[in-house]
C-alpha positions in Angstrom: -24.3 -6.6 13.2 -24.2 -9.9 14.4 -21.2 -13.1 13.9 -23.6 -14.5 11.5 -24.5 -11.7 9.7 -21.0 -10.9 8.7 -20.3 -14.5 8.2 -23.0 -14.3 5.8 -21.8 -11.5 4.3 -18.6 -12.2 3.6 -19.5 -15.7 2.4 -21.8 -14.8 -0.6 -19.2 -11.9 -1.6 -15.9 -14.4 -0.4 -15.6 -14.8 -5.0 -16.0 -11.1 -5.4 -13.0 -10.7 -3.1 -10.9 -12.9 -4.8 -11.6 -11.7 -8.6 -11.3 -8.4 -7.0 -7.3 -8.8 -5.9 -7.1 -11.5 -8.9 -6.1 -14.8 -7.2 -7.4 -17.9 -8.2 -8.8 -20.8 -6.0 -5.3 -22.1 -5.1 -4.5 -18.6 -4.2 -7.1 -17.4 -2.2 -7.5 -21.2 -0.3 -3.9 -20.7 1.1 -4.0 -17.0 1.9 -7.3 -17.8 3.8 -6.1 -20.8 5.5 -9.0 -23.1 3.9 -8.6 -26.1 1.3 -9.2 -25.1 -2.5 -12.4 -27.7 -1.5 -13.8 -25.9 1.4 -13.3 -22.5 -0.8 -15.2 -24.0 -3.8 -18.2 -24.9 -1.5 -18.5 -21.9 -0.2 -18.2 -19.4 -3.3 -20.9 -22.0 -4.4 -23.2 -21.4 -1.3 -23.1 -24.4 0.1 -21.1 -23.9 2.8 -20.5 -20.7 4.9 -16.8 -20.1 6.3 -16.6 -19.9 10.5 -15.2 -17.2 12.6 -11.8 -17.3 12.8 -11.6 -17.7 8.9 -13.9 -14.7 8.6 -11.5 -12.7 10.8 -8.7 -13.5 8.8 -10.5 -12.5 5.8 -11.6 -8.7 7.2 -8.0 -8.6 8.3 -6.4 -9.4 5.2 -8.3 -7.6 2.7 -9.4 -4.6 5.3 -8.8 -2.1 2.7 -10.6 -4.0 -0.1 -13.3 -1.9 -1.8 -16.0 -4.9 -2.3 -15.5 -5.6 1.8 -16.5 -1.5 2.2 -19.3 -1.5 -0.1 -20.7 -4.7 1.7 -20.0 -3.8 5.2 -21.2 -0.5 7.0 -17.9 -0.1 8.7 -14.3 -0.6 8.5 -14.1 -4.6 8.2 -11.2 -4.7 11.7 -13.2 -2.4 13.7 -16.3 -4.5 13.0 -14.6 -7.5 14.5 -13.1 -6.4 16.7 -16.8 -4.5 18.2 -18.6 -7.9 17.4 -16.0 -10.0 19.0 -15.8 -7.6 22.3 -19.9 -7.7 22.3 -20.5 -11.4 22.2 -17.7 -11.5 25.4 -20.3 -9.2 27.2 -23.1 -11.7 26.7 
């Protein structure tokens, strides 16, 4: 898997997440580190989070059973092996 891919992933499934641990907008935006805005936009699909957000997300809500239905491996191992492989590029 690829940075975009699991940006990708993790924004179309970012609401999912959030219903999932029960935290509203407000909740979620400061946990995350986004505005209540930027979270709207993107649980809307109209904007995708970045990197570092997306990080903070797979770190954060690791043991979170929507992240291992979406993603074939443990969400910080993922990172970490994506983040090590674009460094070899």
């Amino acid at each position: 898997m690829q940075k975009e891919e699991l940006i990708d992933l993790l924004s179309k499934n970012i609401k999912l997440i959030r219903l999932e641990n029960d935290f509203t907008q407000d909740e979620m935006s400061e946990i995350i580190g986004l505005s209540k805005k930027s979270l709207i936009e993107i649980e809307k699909g109209r904007k995708k989070l970045n990197w570092s957000v997306a990080v903070a997300i797979c770190a954060i809500f690791n043991k979170s059973k929507v992240m291992n239905l979406v993603l074939d491996e443990k969400p910080v191992d993922l990172v970490s092996l994506i983040a090590l492989r674009e460094r070899e590029k």
